[in-house]
Wavefront OBJ file of the C-alpha trace (Angstrom):
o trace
v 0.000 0.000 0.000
v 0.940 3.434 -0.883
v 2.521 5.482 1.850
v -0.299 8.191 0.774
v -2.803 6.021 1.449
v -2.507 4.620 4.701
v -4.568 6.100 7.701
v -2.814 7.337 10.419
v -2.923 4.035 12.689
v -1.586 2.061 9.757
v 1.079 4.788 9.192
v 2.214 4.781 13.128
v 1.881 1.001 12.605
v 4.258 0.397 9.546
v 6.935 2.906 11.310
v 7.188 0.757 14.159
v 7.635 -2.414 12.245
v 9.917 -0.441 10.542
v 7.893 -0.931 6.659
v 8.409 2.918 6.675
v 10.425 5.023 7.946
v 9.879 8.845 9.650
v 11.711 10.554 6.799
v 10.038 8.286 3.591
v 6.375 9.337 5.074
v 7.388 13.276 4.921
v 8.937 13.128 1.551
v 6.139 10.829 -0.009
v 4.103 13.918 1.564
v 6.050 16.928 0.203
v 6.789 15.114 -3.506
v 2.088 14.902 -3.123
v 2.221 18.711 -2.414
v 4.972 19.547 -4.582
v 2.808 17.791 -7.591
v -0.424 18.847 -6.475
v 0.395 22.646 -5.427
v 0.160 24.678 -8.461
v -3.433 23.103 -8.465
v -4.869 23.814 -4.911
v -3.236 26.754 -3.730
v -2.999 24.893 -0.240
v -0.042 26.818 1.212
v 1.420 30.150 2.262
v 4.652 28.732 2.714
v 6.277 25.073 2.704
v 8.855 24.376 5.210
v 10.449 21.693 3.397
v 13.700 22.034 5.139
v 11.948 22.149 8.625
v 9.998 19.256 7.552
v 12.860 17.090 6.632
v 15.089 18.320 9.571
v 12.312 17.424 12.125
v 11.280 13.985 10.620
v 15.106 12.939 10.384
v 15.017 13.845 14.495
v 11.999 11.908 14.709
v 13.418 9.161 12.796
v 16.753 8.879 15.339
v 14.296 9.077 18.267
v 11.943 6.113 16.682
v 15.758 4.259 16.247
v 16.454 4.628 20.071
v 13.319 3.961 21.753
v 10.042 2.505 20.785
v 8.234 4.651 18.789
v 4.559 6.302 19.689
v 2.210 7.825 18.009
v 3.269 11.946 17.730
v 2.331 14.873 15.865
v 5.087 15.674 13.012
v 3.911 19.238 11.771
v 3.543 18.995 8.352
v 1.254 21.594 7.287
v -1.150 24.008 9.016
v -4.472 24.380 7.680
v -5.609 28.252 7.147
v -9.149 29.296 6.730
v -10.021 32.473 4.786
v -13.433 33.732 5.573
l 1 2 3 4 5 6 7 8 9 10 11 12 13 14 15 16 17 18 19 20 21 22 23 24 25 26 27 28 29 30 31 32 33 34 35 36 37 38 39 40 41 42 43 44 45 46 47 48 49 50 51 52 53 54 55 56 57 58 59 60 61 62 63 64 65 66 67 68 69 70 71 72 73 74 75 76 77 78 79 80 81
């Protein structure tokens, strides 16, 4: 199954068997915005640096201990009214 296409629980799941790893999960996601962008108009600004910096943390942490379930921010959603 597609990284992409996995709910959460089977993402966290797959990380811990170690399927996928921290890093592949936030590049399948920015190479899904970096495609889909110029269509949606879903971001002010991607922090693909930040992204990548903070997953490759998250993927030494998952390395030394057993991983849980956390937040890896991603993206923030922003409403217009």
């Amino acid at each position: 199954m597609d990284i992409l296409n996995k709910t959460a629980i089977q993402l966290a799941e797959a990380i811990k068997q170690k399927e996928v790893s921290v890093l592949e999960a936030v590049q399948a996601l920015l190479t899904r915005i970096e495609e889909t962008e110029d269509s949606y108009h879903c971001y002010i600004t991607i922090d693909k640096e930040g992204a990548l910096k903070k997953a490759k943390e998250e993927e030494n942490e998952v390395i030394d201990t057993e991983p849980e379930m956390k937040p890896l921010p991603v993206s923030e959603p922003i409403f217009i009214i």
